[in-house]
N, C-alpha and C positions, 0 to 999 in steps of 0.2 A: 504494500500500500504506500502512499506516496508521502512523504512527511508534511506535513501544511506548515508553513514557517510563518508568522505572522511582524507587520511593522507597523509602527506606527508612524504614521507620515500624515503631510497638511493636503489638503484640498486647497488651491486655488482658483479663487475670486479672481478676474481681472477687474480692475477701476480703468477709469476714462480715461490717464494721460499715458504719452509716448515718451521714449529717451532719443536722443536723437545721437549715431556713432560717431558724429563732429565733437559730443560734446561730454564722450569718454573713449576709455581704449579698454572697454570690457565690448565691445563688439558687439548689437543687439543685446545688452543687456538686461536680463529678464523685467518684466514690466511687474511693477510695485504690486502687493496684493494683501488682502485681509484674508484672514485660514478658519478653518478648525476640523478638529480632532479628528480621523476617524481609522480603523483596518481593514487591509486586504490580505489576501495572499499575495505574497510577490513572487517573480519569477525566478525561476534558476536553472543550471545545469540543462538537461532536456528542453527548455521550454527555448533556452536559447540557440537552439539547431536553425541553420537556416533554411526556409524552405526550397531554394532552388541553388543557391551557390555550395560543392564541395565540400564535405568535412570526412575525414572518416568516421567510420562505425566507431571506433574505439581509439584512445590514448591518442598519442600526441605526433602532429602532422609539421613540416616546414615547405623549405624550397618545391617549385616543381622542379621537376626532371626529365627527361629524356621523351619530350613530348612528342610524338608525329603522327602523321594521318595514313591508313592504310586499309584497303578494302571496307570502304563505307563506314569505317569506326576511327575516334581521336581516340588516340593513349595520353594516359596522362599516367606521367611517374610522380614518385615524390618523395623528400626525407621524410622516413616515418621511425616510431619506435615503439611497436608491438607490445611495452612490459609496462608504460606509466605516460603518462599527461603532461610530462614535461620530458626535455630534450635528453636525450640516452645516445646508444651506440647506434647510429642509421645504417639504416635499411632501405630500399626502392618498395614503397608501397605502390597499386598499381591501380587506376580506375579506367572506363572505356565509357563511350560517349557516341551515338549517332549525331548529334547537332550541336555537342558541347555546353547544354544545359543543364539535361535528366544526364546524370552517374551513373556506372554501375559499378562499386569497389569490388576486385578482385583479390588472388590471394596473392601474398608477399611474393614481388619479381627476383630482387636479389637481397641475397644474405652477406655479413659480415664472416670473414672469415679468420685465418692467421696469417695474413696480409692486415688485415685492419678490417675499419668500418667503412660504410660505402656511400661515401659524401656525394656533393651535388655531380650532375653529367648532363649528358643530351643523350641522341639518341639518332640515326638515321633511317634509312632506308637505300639499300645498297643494291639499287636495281642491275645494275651492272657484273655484281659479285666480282668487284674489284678486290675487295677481300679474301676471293678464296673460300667464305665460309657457308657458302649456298651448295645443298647438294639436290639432287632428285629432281628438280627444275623450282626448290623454293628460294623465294627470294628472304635472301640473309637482314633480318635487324642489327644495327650493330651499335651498341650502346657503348657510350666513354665516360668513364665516371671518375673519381677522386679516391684513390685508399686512403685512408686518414690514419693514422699506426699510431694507437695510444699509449702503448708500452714506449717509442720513441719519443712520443712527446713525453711523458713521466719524466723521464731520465735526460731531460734539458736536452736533447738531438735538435735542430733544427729542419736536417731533410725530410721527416715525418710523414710526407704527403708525396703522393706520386700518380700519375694519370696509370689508367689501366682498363681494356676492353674484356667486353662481353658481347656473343651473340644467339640471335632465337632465331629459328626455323618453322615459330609457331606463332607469329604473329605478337609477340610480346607474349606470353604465356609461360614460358618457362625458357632459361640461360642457361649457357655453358662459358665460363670464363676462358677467356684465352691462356695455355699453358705457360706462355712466353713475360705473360703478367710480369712487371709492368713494361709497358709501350715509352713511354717519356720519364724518365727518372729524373728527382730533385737536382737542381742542380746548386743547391744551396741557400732555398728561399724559402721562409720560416710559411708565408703563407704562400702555397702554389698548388690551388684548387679549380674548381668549375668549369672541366672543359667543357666548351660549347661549338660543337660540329657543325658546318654545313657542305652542301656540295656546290663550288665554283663555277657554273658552269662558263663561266666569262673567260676564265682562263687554264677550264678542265684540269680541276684538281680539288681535292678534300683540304679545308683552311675551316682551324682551330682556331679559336681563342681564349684565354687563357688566365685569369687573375692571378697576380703574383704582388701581392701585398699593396702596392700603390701603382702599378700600372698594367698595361696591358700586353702580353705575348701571343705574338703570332706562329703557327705551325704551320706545316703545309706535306702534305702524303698524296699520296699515289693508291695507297690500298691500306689504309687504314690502322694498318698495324708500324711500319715505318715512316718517322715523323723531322721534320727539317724544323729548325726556329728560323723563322725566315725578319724578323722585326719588333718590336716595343713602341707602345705609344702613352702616355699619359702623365710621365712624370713633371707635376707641376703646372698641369691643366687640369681645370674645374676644379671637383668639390674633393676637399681630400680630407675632411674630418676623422673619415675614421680608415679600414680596410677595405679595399676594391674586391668584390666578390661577385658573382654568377653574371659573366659577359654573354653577350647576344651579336653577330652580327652579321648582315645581309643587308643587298642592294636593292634600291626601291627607285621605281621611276615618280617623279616628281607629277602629283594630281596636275591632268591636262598636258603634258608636256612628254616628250621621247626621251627628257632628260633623265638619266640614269644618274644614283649617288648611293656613296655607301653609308650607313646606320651602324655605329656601335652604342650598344646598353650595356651599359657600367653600372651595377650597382653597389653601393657602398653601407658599411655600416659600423660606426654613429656617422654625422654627419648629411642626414637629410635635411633636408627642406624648412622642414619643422621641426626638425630635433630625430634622432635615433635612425632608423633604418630610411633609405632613399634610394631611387635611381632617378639616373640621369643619361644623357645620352649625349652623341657627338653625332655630326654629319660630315662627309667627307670624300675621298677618291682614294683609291684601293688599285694598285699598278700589279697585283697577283703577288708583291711581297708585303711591300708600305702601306700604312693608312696616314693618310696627310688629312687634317682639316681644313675645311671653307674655314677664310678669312674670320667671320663673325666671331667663329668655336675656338681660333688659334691663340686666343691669350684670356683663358676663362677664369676667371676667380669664384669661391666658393658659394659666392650671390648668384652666381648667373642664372638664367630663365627657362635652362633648357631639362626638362626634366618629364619623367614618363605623368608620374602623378605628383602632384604637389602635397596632395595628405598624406597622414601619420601610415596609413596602411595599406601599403603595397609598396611589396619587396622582392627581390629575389626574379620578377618576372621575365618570361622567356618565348620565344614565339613556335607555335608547330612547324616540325620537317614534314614536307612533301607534301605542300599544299601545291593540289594541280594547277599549273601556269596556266591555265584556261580561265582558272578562279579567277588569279590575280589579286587574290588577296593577301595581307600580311597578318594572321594572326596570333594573339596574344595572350597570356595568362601571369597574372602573378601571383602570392602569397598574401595572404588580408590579415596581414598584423603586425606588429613593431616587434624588435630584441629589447625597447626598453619595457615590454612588459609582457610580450607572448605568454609567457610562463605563470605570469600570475591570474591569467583573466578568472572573472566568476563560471568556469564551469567547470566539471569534473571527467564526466564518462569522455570525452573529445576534448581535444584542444586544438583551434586556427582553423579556418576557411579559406579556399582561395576566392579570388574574384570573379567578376562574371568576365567571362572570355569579349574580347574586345578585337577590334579591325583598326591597326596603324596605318594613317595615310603620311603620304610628304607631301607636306604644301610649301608656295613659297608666296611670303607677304611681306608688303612693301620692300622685299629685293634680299628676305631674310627665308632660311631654310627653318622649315618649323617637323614638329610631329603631332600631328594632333591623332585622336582617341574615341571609338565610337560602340556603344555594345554589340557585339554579332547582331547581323538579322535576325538567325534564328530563335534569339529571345520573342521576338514579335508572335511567334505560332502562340506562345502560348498567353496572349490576352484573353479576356473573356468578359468581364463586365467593360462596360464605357461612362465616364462622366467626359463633359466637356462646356465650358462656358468662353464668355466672349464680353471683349469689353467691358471688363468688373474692374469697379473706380476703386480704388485703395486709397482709402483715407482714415490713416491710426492701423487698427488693427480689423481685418476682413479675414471670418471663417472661410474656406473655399469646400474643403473635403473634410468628410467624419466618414468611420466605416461602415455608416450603415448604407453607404454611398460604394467606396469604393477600402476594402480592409487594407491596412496602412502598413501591413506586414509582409504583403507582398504585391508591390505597385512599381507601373512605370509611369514615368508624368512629364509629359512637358509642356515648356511656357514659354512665351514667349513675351516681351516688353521692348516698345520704343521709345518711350519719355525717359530720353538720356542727359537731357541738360543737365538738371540737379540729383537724378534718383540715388535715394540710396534705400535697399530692401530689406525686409528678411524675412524667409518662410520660418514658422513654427511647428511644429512636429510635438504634439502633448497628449498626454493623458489624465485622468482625471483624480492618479495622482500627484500632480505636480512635477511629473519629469519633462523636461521642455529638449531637444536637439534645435538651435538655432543654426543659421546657414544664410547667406545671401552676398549682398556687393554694396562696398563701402566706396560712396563716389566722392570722399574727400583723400581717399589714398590710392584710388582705383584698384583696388583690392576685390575679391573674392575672401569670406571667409566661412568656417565654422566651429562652433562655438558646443563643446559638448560637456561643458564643466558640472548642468542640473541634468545631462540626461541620463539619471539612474544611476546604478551601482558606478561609483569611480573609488570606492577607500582600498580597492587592492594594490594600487600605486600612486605615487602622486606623480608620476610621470604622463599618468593616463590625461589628466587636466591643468598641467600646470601652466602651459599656453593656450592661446585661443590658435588654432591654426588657418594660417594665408595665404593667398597666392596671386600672383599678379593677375591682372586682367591685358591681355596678350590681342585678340580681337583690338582693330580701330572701327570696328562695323558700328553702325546708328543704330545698331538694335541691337537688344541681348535675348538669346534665346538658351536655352536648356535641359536636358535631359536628367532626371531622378528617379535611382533604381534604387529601392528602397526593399530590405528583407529584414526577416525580424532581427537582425542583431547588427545593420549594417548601411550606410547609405554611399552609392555612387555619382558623385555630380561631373556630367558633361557640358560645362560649358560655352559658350560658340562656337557650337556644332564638335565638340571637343579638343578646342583648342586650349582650355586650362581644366585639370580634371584633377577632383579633389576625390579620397579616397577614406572612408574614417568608419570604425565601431564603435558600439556601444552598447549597454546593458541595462536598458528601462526596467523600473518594477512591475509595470503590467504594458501591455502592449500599446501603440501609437492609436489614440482613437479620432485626432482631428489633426488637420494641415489647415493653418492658417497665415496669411500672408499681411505685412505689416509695410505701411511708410516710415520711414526714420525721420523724412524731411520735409517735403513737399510731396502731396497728392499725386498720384499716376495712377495709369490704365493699363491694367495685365492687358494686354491685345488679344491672350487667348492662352488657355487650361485647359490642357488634354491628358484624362488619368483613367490608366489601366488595369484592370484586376490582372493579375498573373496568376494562372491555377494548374496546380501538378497535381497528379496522383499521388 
């Protein structure tokens, strides 16, 4: 039976007046209120599963891994640790996916052995069997992961970490490790982790890249098991607060244009955006050994603008192999949670979700190379109820949504607004007992922010609230418009059209039962509110 936990918490009353973000730096700071007494049950553990984004069945989940697309299913690997809820000896946990929504976890891909444990990697699809490791007419997966050797690190070693292959003949299903283990040996770098594979076809050939403590290493093979370091990029560009970990990188033609450019994802961690875990990215040109930056990216200091997600929570993300060039798309996945608190959140049986799978574009605005962020399409199948309004004046504070409308727990939403002169917004997100997630755009810093210091459980860290978190406003567009993917423990914001996208959790005591949309300054017209029930089995 379930234990009923009980709290005592206040109900909030709103009164009549607004705060305005000119005239503090608490960011929509909650509106003034008269209480009283009353309990619920609150939520916990289970209640906080989300309905459509990733978690495992059990204990505790990180990085993805060795993601790719093959006969109508996406794989998705991932650090897992089968024994407890916080971070252990990893392991390749495995799940599969027709549209990258609906999961299915499967059973443990690769184990730890006496080599070590089995840190982050990728993953290919080695149509060619340039490998050698394809028999019978199957085509070879071949996955590159990290040994991690914890008896060397004990004993103060620094080489600890070494690349090393593995491949399936069954579709990601079950591995056989390569005898010759390892492929690439230390060559003396404390941290020298996350290989991430892809196949060249520019200049026909298999190019790694490589985390090695603060910058980035290039490989280059022929057949996967024989590896060249062909270059280094990063020392002393961008953000380098903390260590450089789980690279990405591959060529994208620039929206509308033949322009071809190369993409590297760097992520790091401490040292994001907003404190603790972050990525960031580079754009550049790629001669089949070098990666040079565009000018813009070539002298970046730890401010710069160039980053996948600006919120606390998304980490470690990596994009699927062998998405058919017919697609044309570049698809994406990361990690939904921060190192400065993964470990503590309020749940138990599970720990960490990833995010909802997302489609990288390269745009280029006013003369600058960008990346902007959008959810896969195939989140859209599964809408189901509709609200929509038009022309709703926002003056103080306007309800828009409650769930007997559309359930706040699993919603897609978007809005759109042109009154740019002076506007400054912010949606509210409550329930009725006083948890509020505030969110919107601050047009005296031209800022994006959110604000989740009252929404719900925060005492398990104070890292979880000790900022309000930012991010620039990157669009010069006369309108703002946006996408809100909202799951019970989780909110994803794309803003113009995904061009600054905030990524953040949190743990209300009872679920969202109303979206409400406030002025901070002057009066404005939402132009138009479109929200989605999202319904899984």
């Amino acid at each position: 039976m379930k234990k009923i936990v009980y709290l005592l918490v206040y109900m909030i009353i709103p009164v009549s007046f607004f705060t305005s973000c000119k005239e503090t730096k608490e960011h929509a700071a909650p509106i003034k209120n008269q209480t009283k007494m009353t309990s619920v049950e609150i939520q916990k553990d289970e209640d906080f599963r989300p309905n459509f984004h990733f978690t495992p069945k059990n204990n505790w989940m990180n990085d993805p891994n060795g993601m790719f697309y093959f006969n109508g299913y996406f794989h998705l690997f991932f650090q897992y640790y089968p024994d407890d809820n916080v971070w252990g000896p990893m392991h390749w946990g495995h799940a599969v996916s027709s549209d990258m929504i609906s999961w299915k976890e499967q059973p443990i891909a690769i184990y730890p052995d006496e080599k070590g444990y089995i840190f982050s990697g990728s993953a290919v699809v080695d149509k060619n069997n340039t490998s050698g490791f394809g028999k019978d007419g199957k085509t070879p997966i071949v996955a590159m992961f990290t040994y991690h050797d914890p008896k060397g690190e004990e004993k103060g070693a620094i080489d600890y970490q070494s690349q090393a292959i593995a491949y399936s003949l069954d579709e990601g299903q079950t591995w056989t490790k390569y005898e010759a283990n390892p492929v690439i040996e230390n060559p003396g770098i404390k941290d020298f982790r996350d290989p991430k594979v892809i196949w060249d076809g520019i200049h026909q050939q298999w190019i790694m890249v490589l985390a090695a403590h603060d910058k980035t290493l290039f490989y280059a093979s022929k057949d996967l098991k024989n590896w060249t370091r062909q270059s280094e990029f990063g020392e002393g560009i961008g953000a380098h607060g903390g260590v450089w970990e789980c690279p990405d990188f591959f060529p994208m033609y620039v929206e509308g244009t033949d322009e071809v450019k190369w993409v590297l994802i760097q992520s790091l961690n401490p040292g994001g955006y907003n404190g603790g875990s972050g990525t960031q990215y580079f754009i550049g040109d790629f001669d089949g050994k070098k990666f040079t930056p565009v000018e813009q990216m070539s002298n970046l200091d730890s401010n710069h603008p160039y980053w996948i997600d600006f919120g606390k929570d998304n980490y470690a993300g990596v994009t699927w192999a062998n998405i058919p060039e017919e697609n044309g798309r570049v698809l994406f996945l990361g990690w939904m949670s921060n190192w400065e608190y993964a470990q503590k959140v309020p749940t138990e049986t599970w720990r960490s979700a990833m995010t909802v799978a997302r489609e990288l574009k390269l745009e280029k605005l006013d003369g600058k190379y960008l990346i902007s962020s959008v959810p896969v399409k195939e989140l859209q199948s599964y809408r189901s109820k509709k609200y929509k309004a038009q022309n709703v004046q926002i003056d103080g504070l306007t309800k828009i949504i409650n769930a007997e409308k559309i359930a706040l727990s699993s919603a897609e939403i978007r809005f759109e607004i042109s009154d740019l002169e002076k506007t400054t917004y912010q949606f509210k997100l409550s329930n009725s007992v006083g948890d509020e997630l505030l969110f919107g755009y601050d047009h005296s810093n031209n800022e994006f922010f959110i604000n989740r210091s009252k929404a719900g459980q925060t005492d398990f860290s104070k890292e979880f609230t000790s900022e309000i978190s930012t991010a620039p406003r990157i669009s010069t567009a006369n309108k703002f418009d946006g996408t809100i993917i909202i799951d019970r423990t989780s909110i994803e914001l794309f803003f113009d059209e995904g061009k600054t996208v905030m990524t953040e959790i949190f743990f209300p005591n009872r679920p969202w039962e109303t979206l409400s949309v406030q002025s901070m300054d002057v009066p404005f017209t939402l132009n138009e509110i479109e929200a989605y029930q999202l319904t899984f089995n």
